[in-house]
C-alpha positions in Angstrom: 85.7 108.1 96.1 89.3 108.5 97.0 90.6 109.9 99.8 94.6 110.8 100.1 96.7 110.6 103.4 99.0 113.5 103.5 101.9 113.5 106.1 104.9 116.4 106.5 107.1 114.7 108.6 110.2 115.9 110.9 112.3 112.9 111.7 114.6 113.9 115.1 115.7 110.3 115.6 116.4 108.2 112.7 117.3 104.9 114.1 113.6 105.5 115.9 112.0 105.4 112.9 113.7 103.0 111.3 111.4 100.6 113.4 108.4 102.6 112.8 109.2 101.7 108.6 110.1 98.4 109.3 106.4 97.7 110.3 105.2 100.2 108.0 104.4 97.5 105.1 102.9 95.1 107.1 99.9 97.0 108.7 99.8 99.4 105.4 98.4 96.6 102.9 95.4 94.8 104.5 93.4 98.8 104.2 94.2 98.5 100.3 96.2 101.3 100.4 98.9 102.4 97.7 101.9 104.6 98.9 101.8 107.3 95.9 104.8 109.2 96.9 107.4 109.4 100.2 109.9 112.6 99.4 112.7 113.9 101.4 113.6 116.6 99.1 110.2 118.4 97.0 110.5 120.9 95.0 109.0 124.2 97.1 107.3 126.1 94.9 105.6 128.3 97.4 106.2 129.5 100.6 108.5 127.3 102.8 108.3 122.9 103.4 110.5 122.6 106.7 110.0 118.4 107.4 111.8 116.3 106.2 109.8 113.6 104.4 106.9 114.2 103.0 104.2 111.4 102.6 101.2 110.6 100.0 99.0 107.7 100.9 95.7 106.9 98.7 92.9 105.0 99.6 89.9 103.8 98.1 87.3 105.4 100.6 87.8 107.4 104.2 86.8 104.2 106.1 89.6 102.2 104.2 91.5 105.2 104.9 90.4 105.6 108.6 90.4 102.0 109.3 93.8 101.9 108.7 94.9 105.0 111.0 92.7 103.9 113.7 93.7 100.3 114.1 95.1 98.8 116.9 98.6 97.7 114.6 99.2 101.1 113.2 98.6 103.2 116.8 100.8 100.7 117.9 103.2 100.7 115.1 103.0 104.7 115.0 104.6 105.1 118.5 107.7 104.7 117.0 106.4 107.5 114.8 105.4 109.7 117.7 108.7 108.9 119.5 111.2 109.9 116.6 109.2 112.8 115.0 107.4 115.7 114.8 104.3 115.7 112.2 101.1 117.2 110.5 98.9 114.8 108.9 95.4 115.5 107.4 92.7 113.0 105.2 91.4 114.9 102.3 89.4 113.2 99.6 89.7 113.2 95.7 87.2 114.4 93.1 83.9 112.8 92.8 
């Protein structure tokens, strides 16, 4: 089953993480994810969306999915992340 990657992202320091997306690709494609959607400006239709980039990753299970978050590239990778930006990210999985 599916599970989906969902990241509302607050970038403070650009030039920051502009290193954390030059890596981004690298690490990203040996979990067999697909990047589904990466938006700076969505369309609200609720209640408020204060980041500024919001992120859809898909995977084909939650290990895929947690292999990739977990490992030792991506922690690494994502302290460029941590450094220029404030974020929420949650798993949650598709549909059976």
């Amino acid at each position: 089953m599916s599970h989906y990657i969902v990241a509302r992202i607050t970038i403070e320091d650009r030039s920051e993480y502009t290193k954390y997306e030059a890596g981004f690709v690298d690490v990203f494609r040996a979990y067999q994810g697909i990047v589904l959607s990466v938006d700076e400006a969505p369309v609200v239709l609720e209640g408020s969306w204060p980041c500024t980039r919001t992120v859809l990753l898909e995977f084909p299970s939650a290990d895929a999915a947690m292999g990739w978050y977990q490992s030792d590239a991506y922690q690494q990778l994502a302290q460029h992340r941590f450094a220029a930006s404030a974020g929420d990210v949650v798993m949650i999985s598709g549909l059976p």
